[in-house]
N, CA, C and O atoms as a GROMACS GRO file, in nm:
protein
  432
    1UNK      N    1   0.284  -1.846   0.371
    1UNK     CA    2   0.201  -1.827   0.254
    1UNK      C    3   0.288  -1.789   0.134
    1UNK      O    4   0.404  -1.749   0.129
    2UNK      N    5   0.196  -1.812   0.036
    2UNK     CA    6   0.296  -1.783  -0.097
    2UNK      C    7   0.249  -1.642  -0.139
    2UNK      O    8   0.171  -1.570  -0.078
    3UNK      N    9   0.329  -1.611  -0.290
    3UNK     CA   10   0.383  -1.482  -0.334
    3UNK      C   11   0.245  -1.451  -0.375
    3UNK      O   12   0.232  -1.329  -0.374
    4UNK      N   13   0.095  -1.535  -0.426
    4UNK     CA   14   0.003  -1.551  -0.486
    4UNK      C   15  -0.091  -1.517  -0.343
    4UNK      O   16  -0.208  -1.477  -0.347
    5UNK      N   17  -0.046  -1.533  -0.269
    5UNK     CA   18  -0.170  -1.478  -0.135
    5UNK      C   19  -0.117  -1.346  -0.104
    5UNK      O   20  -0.206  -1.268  -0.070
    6UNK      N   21   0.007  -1.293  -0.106
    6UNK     CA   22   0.040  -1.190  -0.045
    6UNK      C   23   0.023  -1.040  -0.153
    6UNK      O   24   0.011  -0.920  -0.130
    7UNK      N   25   0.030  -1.126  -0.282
    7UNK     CA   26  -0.045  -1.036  -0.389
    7UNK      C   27  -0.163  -1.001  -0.413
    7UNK      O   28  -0.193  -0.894  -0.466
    8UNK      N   29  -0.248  -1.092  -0.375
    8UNK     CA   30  -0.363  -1.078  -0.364
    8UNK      C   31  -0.456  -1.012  -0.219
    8UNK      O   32  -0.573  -0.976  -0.218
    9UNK      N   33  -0.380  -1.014  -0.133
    9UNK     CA   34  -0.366  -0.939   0.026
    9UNK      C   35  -0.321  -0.801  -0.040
    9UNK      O   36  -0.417  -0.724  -0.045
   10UNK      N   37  -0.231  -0.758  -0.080
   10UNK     CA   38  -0.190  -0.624  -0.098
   10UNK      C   39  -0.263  -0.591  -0.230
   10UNK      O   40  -0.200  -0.519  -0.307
   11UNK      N   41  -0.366  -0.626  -0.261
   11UNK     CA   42  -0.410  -0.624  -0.385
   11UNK      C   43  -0.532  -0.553  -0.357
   11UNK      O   44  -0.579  -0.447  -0.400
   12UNK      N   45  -0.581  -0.658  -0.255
   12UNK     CA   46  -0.743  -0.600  -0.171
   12UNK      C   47  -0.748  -0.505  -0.117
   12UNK      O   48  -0.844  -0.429  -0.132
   13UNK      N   49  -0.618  -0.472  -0.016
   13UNK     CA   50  -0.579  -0.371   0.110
   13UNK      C   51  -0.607  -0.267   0.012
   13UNK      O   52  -0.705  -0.195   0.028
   14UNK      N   53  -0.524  -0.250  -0.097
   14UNK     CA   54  -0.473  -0.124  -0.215
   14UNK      C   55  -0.649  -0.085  -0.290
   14UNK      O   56  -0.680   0.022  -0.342
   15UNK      N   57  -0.719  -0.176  -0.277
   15UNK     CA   58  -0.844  -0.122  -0.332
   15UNK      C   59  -0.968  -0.065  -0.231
   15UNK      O   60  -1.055   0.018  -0.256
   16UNK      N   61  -0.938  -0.150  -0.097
   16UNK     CA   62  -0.964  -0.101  -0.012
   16UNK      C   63  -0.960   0.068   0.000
   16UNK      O   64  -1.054   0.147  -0.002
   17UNK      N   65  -0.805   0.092   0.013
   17UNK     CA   66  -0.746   0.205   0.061
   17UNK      C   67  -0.782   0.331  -0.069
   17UNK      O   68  -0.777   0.453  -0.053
   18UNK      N   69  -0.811   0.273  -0.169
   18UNK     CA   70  -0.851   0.348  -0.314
   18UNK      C   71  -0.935   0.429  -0.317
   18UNK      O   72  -0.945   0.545  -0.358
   19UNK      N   73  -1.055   0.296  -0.226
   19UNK     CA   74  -1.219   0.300  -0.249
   19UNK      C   75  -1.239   0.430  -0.104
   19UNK      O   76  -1.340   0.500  -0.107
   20UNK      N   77  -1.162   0.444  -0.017
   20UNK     CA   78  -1.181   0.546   0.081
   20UNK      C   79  -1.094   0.701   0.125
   20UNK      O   80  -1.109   0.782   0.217
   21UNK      N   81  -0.983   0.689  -0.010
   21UNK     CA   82  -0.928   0.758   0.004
   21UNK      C   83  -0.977   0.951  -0.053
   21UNK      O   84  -0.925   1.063  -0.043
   22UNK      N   85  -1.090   0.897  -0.104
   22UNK     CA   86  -1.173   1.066  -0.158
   22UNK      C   87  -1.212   1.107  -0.008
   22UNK      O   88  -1.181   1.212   0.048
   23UNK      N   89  -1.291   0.993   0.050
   23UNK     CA   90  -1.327   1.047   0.187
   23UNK      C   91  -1.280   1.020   0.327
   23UNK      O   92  -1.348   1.014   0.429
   24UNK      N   93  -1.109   1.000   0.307
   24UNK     CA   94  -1.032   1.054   0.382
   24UNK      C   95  -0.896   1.052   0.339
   24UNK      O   96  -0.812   0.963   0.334
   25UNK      N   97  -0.898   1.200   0.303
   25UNK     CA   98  -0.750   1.233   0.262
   25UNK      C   99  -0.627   1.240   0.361
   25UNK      O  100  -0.507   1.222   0.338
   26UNK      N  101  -0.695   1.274   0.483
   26UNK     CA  102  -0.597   1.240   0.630
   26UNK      C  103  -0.491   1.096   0.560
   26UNK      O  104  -0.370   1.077   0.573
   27UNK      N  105  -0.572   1.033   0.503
   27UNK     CA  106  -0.471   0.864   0.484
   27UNK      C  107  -0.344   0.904   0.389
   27UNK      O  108  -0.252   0.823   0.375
   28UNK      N  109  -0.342   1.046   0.318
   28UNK     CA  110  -0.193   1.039   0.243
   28UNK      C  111  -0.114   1.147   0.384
   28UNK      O  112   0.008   1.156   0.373
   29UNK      N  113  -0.161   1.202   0.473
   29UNK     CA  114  -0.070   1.227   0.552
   29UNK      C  115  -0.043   1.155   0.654
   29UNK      O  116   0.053   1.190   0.723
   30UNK      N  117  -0.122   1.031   0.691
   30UNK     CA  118  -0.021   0.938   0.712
   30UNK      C  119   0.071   0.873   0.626
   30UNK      O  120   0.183   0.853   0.674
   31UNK      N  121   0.053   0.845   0.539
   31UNK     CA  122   0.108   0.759   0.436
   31UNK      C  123   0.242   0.856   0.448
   31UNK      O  124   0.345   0.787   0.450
   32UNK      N  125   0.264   0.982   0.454
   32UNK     CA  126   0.373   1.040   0.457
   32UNK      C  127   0.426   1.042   0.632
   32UNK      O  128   0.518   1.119   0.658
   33UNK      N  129   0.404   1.010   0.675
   33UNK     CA  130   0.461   1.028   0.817
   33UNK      C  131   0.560   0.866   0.802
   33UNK      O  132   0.677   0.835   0.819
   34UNK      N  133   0.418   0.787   0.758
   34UNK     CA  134   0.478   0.614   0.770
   34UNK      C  135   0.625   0.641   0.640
   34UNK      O  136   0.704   0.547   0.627
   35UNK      N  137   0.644   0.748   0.571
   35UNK     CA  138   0.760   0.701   0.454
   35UNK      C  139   0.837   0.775   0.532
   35UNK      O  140   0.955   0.744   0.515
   36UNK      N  141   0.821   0.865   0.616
   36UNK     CA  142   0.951   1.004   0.673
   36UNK      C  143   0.966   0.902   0.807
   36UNK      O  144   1.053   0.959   0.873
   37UNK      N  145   0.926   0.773   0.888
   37UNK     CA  146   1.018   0.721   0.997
   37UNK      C  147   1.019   0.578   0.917
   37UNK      O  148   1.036   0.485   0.996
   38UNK      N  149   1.004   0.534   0.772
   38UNK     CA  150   1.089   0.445   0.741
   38UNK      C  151   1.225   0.438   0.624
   38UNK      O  152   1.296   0.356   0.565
   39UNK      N  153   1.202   0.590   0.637
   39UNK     CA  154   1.341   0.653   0.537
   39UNK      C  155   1.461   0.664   0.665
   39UNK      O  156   1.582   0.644   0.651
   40UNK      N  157   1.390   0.701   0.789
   40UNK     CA  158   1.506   0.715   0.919
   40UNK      C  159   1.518   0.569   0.947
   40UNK      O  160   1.625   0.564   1.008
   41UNK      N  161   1.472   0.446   0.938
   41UNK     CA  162   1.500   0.346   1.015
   41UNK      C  163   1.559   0.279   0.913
   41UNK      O  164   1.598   0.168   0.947
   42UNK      N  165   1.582   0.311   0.791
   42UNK     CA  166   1.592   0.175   0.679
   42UNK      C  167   1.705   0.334   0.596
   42UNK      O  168   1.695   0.337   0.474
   43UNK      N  169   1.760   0.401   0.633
   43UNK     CA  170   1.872   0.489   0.572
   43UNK      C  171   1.970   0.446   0.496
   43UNK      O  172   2.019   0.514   0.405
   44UNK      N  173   2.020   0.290   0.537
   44UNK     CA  174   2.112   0.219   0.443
   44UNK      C  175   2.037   0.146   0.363
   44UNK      O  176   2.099   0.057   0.306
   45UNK      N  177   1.969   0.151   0.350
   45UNK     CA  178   1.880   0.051   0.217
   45UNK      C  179   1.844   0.125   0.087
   45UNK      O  180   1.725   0.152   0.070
   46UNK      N  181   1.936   0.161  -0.011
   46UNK     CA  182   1.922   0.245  -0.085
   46UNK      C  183   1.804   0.202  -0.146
   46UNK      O  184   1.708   0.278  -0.131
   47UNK      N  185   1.785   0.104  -0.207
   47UNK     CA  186   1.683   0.025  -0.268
   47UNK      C  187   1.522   0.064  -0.211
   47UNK      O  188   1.436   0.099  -0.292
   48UNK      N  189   1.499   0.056  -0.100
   48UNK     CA  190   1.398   0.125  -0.003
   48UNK      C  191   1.379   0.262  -0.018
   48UNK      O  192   1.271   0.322  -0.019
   49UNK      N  193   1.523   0.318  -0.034
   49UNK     CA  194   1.488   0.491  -0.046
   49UNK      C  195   1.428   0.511  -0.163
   49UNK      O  196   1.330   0.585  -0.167
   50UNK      N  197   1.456   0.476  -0.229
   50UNK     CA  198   1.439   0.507  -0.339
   50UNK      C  199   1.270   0.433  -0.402
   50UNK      O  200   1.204   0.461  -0.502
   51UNK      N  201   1.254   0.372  -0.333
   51UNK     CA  202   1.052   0.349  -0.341
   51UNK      C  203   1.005   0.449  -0.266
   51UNK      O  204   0.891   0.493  -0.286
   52UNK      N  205   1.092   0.504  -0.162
   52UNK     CA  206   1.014   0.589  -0.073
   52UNK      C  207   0.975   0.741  -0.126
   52UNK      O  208   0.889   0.826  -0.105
   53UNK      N  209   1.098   0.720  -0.213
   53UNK     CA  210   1.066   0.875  -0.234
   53UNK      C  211   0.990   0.876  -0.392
   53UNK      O  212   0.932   0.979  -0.427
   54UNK      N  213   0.994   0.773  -0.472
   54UNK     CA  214   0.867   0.723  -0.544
   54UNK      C  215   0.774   0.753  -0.495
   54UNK      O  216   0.707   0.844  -0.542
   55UNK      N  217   0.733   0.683  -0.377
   55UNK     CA  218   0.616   0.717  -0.312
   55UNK      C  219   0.564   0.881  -0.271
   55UNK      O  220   0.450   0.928  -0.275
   56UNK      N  221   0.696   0.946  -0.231
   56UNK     CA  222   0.655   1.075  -0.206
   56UNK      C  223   0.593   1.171  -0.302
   56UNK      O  224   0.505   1.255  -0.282
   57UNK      N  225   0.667   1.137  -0.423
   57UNK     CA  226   0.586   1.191  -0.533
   57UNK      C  227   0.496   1.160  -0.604
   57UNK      O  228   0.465   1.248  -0.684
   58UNK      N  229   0.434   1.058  -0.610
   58UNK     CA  230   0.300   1.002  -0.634
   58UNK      C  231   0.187   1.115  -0.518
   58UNK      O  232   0.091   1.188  -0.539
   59UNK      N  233   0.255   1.080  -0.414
   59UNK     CA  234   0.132   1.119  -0.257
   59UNK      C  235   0.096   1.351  -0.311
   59UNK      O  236  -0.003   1.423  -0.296
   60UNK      N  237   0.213   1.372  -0.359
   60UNK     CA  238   0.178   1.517  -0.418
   60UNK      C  239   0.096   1.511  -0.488
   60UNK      O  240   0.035   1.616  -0.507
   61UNK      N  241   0.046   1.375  -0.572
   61UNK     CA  242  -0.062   1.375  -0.705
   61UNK      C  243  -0.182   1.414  -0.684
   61UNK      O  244  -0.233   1.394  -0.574
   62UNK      N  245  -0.249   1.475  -0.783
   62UNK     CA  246  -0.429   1.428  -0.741
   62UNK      C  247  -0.467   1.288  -0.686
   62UNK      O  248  -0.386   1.196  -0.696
   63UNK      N  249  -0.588   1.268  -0.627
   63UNK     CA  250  -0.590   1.129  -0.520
   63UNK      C  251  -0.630   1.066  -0.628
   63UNK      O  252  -0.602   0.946  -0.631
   64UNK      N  253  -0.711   1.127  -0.757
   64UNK     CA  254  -0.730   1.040  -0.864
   64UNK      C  255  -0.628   0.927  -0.902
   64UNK      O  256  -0.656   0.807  -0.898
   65UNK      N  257  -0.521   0.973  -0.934
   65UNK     CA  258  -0.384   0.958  -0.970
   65UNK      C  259  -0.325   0.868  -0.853
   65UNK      O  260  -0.262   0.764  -0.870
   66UNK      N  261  -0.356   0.926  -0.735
   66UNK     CA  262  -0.306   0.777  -0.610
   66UNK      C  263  -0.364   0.700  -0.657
   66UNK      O  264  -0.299   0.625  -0.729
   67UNK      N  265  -0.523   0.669  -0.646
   67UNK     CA  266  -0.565   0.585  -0.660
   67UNK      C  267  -0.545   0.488  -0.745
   67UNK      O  268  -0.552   0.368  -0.722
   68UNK      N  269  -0.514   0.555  -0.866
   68UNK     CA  270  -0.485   0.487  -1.021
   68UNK      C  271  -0.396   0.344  -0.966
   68UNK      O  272  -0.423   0.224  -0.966
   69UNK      N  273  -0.235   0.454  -0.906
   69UNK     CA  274  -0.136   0.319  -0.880
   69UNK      C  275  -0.173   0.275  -0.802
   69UNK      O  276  -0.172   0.157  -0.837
   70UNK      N  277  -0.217   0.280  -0.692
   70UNK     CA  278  -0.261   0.182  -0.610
   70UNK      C  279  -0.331   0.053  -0.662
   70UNK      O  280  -0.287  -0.058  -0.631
   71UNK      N  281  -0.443   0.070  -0.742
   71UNK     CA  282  -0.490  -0.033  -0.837
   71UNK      C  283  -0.425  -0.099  -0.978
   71UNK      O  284  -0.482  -0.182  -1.049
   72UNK      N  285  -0.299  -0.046  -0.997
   72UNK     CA  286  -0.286  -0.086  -1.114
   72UNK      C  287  -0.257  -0.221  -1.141
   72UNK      O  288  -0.175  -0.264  -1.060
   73UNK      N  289  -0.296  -0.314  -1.234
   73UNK     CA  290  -0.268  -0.430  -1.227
   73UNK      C  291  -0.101  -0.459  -1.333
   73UNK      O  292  -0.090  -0.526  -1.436
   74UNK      N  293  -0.022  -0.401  -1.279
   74UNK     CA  294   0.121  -0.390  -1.351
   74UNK      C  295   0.193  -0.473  -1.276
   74UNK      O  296   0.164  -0.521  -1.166
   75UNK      N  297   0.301  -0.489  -1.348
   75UNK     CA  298   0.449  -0.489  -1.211
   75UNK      C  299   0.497  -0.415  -1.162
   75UNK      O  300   0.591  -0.439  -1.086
   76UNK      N  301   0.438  -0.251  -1.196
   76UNK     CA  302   0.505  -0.107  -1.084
   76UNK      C  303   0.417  -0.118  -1.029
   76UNK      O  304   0.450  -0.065  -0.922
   77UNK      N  305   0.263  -0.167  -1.011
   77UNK     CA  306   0.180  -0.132  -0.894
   77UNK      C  307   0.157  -0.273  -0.853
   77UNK      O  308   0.047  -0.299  -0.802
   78UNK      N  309   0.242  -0.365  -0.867
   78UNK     CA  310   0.265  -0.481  -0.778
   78UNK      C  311   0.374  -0.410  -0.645
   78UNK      O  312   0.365  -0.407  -0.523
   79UNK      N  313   0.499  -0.345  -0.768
   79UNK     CA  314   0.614  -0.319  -0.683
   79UNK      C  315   0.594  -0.230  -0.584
   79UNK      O  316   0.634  -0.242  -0.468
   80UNK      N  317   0.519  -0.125  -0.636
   80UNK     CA  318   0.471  -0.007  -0.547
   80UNK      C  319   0.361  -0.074  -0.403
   80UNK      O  320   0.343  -0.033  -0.288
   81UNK      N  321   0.313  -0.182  -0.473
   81UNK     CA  322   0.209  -0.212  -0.321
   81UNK      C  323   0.258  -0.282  -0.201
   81UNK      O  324   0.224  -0.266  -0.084
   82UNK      N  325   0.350  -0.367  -0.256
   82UNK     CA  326   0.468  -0.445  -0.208
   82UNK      C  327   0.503  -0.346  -0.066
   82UNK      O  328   0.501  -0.387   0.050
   83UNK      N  329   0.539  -0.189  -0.116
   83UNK     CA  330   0.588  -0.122   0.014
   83UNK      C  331   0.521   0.005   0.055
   83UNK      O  332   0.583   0.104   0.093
   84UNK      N  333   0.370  -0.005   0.045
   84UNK     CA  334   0.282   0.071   0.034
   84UNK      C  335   0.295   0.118   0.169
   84UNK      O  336   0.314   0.044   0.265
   85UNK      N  337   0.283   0.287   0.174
   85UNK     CA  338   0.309   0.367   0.318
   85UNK      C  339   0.171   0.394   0.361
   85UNK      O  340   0.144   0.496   0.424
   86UNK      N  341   0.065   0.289   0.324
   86UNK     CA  342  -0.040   0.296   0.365
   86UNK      C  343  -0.086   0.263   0.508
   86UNK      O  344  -0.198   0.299   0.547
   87UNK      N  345   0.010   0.189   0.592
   87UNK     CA  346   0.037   0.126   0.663
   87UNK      C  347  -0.060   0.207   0.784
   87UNK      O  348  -0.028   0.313   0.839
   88UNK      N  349  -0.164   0.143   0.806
   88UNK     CA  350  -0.201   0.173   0.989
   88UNK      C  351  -0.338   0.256   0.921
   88UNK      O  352  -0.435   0.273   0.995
   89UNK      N  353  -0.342   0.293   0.817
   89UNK     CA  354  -0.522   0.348   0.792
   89UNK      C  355  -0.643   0.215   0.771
   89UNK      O  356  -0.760   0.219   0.809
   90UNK      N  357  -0.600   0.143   0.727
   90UNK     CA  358  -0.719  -0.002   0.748
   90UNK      C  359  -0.720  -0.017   0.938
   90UNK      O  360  -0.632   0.003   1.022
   91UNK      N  361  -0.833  -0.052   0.948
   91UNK     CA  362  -0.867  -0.131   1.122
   91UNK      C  363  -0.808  -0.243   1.104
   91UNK      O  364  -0.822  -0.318   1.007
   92UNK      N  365  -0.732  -0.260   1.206
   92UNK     CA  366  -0.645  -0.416   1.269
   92UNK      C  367  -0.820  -0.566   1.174
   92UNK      O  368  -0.802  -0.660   1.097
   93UNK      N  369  -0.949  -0.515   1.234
   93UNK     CA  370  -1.059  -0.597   1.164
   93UNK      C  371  -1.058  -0.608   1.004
   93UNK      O  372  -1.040  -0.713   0.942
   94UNK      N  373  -1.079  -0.485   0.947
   94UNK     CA  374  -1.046  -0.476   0.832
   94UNK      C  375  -0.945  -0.599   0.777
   94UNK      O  376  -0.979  -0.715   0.750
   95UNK      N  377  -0.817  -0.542   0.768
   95UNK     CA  378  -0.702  -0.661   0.768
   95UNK      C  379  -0.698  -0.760   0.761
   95UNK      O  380  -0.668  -0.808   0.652
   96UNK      N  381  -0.727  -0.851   0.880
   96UNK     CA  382  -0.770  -0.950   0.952
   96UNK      C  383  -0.913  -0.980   0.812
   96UNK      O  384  -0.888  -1.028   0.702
   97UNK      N  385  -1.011  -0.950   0.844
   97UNK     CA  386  -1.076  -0.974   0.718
   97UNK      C  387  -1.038  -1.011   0.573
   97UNK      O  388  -1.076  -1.101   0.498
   98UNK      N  389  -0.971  -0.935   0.564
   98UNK     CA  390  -0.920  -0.928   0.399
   98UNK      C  391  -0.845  -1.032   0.391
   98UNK      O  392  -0.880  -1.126   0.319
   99UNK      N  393  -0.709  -1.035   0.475
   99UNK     CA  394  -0.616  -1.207   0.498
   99UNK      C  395  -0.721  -1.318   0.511
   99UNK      O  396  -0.694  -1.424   0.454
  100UNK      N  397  -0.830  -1.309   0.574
  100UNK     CA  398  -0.908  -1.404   0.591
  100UNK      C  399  -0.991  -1.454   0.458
  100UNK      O  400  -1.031  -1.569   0.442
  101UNK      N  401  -1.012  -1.330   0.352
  101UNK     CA  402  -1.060  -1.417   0.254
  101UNK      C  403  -0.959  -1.435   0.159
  101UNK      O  404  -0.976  -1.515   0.067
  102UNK      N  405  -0.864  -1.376   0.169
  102UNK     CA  406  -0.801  -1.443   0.110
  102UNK      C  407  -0.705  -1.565   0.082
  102UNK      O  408  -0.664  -1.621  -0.019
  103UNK      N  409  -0.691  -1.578   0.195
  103UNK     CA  410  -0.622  -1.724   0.262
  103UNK      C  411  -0.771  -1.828   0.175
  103UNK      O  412  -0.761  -1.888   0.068
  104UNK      N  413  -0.843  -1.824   0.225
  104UNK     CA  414  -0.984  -1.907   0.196
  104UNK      C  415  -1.005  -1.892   0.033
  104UNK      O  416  -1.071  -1.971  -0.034
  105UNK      N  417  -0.946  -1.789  -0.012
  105UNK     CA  418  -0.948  -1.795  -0.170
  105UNK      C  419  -0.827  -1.849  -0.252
  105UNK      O  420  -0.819  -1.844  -0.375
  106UNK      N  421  -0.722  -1.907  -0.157
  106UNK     CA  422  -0.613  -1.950  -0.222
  106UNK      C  423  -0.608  -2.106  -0.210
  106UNK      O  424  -0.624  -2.180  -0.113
  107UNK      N  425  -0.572  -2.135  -0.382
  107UNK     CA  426  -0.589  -2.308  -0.364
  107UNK      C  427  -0.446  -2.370  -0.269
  107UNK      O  428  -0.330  -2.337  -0.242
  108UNK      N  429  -0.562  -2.506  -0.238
  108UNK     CA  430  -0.449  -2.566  -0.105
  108UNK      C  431  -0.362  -2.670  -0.206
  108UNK      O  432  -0.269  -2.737  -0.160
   0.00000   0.00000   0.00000
């Protein structure tokens, strides 16, 4: 798939994750577990660290303020969604859903 489905996949996921994050804040302490074992597995990737710990200080914000970047329609909240430590709070269905319309929303 192209750069136009996978933006639009991390686009949905990120509003998804927006729209539920007042009523479950549990999702920024994962979101911090998922950045503290991919700062240990990806240690030489300065480039990576350095979103990660972007990320860490956003996740201290009010969730207002998560939410904001998560939705922003920029190129920092393209870049930021790109490596979003949101990873594992959507259902495997969820997901699967969302790729599904969006695949079906991308011209062939």
């Amino acid at each position: 798939m192209d750069h136009e489905y996978q933006d639009r996949v991390s686009e949905e996921m990120a509003g998804r994750i927006a729209s539920g994050l007042r009523d479950h804040p549990e999702w920024i302490e994962v979101a911090r577990a998922n950045l503290d074992r991919w700062s240990r597995r990806n240690r030489d990737a300065p480039g990576l660290l350095r979103c990660y710990a972007q990320w860490r200080e956003l996740l201290d914000r009010l969730v207002e303020q998560i939410r904001a970047v998560l939705t922003a329609k920029t190129d920092e909240g393209q870049r930021l969604r790109q490596n979003s430590p949101f990873v594992g709070v959507l259902s495997p269905s969820e997901v699967r859903e969302i790729k599904r319309r969006c695949h079906d929303a991308t011209p062939a």
